[in-house]
C-alpha positions in Angstrom: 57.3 113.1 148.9 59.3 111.5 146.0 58.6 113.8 142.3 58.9 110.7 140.6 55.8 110.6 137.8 55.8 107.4 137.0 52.5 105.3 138.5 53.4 102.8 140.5 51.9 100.0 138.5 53.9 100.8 135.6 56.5 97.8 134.8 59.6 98.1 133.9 58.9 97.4 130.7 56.3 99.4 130.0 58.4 102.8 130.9 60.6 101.9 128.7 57.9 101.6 125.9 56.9 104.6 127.0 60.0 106.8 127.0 61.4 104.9 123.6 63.9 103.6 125.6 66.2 100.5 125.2 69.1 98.8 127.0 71.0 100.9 125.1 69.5 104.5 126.3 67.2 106.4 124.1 67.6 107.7 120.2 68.3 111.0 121.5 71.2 110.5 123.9 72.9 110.1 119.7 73.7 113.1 119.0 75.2 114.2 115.4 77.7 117.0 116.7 79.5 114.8 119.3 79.1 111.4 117.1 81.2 112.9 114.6 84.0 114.5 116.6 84.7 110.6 117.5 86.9 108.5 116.0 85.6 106.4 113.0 85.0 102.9 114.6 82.9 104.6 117.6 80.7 106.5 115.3 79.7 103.3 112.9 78.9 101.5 116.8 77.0 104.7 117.2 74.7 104.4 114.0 74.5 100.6 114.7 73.1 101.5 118.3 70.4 103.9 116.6 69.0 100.8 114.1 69.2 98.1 117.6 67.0 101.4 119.2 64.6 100.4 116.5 65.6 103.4 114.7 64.5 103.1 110.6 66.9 104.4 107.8 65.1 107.3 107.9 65.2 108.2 111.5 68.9 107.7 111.3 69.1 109.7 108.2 67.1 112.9 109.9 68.8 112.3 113.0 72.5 112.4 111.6 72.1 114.4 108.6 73.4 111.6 106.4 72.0 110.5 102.6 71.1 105.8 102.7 74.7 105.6 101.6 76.5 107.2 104.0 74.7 106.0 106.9 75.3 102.3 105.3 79.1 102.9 104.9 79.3 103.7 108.7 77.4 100.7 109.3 79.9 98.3 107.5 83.2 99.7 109.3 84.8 96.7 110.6 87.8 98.5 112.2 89.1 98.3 115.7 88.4 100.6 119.1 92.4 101.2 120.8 93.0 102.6 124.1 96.3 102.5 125.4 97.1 99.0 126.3 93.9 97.7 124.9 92.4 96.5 121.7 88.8 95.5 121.2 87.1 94.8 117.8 84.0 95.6 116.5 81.4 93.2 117.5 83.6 91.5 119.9 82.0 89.4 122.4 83.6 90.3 126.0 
């Protein structure tokens, strides 16, 4: 017998209402230690992800220990992610 504790007439999208997920994972999965020990284009995608999660300013704030402005200079890097051989900017379509 499965452990799964979901009940079965639970949609989709009401367990990911329930858990505060999105398409994008939950709040959580963010955390400050590891965002910041990325480079500087990944961690303003980061704080962008939080705010599509439906994060406020103030959940972003208390979740990365950043003051309004900081968390709104990430948000307006424009800068470009590089692995070798490959370029993709910010906001790029793929």
């Amino acid at each position: 017998m499965s452990n799964d504790r979901r009940t079965p007439s639970m949609t989709g999208a009401q367990a990911m209402t329930r858990d505060s997920r999105t398409c994008f994972g939950a709040p959580g999965g963010i955390d400050a230690a590891r965002l910041f020990k990325l480079p500087l284009p990944m961690q303003a995608e980061g704080v962008r992800l939080l705010f599509e999660m439906g994060q406020t300013m103030e959940q972003v704030r208390a979740r990365l220990g950043l003051s309004a402005g900081q968390v709104q200079a990430l948000t307006s890097v424009e800068a470009k992610f590089s692995r070798p051989g490959e370029t993709i900017a910010a906001g790029e379509d793929a």
